[in-house]
N, C-alpha and C positions, 0 to 999 in steps of 0.2 A: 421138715419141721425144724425149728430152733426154738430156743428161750428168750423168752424175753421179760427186762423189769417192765413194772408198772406204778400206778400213782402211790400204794402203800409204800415204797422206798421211799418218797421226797419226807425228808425230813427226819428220817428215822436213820438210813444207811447203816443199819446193824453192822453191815459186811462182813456176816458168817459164811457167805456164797464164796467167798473169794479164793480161800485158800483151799476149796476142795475141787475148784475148776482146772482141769486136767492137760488145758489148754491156754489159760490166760486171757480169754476171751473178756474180763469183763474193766468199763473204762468208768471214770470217776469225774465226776463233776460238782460242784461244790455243796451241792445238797441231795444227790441220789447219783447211786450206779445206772449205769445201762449195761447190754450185752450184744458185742458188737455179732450178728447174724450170721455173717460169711465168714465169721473162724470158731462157731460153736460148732461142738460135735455131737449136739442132741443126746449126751448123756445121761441128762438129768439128775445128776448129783447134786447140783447146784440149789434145787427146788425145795425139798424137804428142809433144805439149811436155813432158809429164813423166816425167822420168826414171825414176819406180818405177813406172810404169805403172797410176796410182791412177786415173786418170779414162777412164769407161768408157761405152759406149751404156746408158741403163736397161735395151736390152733382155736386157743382160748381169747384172742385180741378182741377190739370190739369188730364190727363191724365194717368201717372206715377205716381197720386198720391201723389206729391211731398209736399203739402203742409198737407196733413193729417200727412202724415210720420213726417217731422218738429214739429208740432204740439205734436203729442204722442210722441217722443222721447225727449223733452226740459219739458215737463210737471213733467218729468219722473225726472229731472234733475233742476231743477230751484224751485228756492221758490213759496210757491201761495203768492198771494197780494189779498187785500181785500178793501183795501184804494186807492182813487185817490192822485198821485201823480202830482210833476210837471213835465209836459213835457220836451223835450230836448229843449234848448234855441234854438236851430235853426228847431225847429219841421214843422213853416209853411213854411221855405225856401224847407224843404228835402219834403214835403208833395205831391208836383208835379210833384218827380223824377218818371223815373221807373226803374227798371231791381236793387234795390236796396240792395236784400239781397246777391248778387254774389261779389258786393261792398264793401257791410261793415257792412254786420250780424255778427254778436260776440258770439258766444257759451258760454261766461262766465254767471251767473248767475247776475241776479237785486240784490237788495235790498231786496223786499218782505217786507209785512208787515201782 
């Protein structure tokens, strides 16, 4: 089992997850984390810490798999970060939405630190 984000990150990226991951596992992209699969250690520390409750057990993905897939392919591709950053200014308006990554996920890469 691993963790992975999900669609409640896009747009929000609190990034309280970060500085308690014991491993550095998780990569940034310009509008939502992921968590790269093959260097999580199934801690689960990471989970309770975000407030929209985007990071979840794989065993909880859909179906299709769809959010492990996201996850291992952006990890692959985005910088890791290690540091909390700030939020997007409008982080607690988008925090409520749903259906958000069909919207306005961004494939471009964060920052990273």
């Amino acid at each position: 089992m691993t963790y992975i984000v999900t669609d409640a990150c896009v747009r929000c990226k609190y990034m309280d997850c970060i500085e308690v991951c014991p491993v550095d596992c998780f990569y940034e992209g310009e509008n939502m984390l992921v968590i790269a699969p093959e260097e999580c250690i199934d801690c689960g520390v990471c989970e309770p810490e975000c407030p929209v409750e985007a990071i979840l057990p794989d065993t909880e993905d859909t179906p299709d798999g769809k959010w492990l897939a996201v996850n291992t392919d952006y990890a692959k591709l985005w910088p890791n970060i290690r540091r909390k950053g700030e939020p997007p200014p409008d982080a607690d308006e988008m925090a409520k939405e749903t259906g958000k990554f069909e919207k306005y996920f961004s494939p471009k890469p964060g920052e990273g630190s």
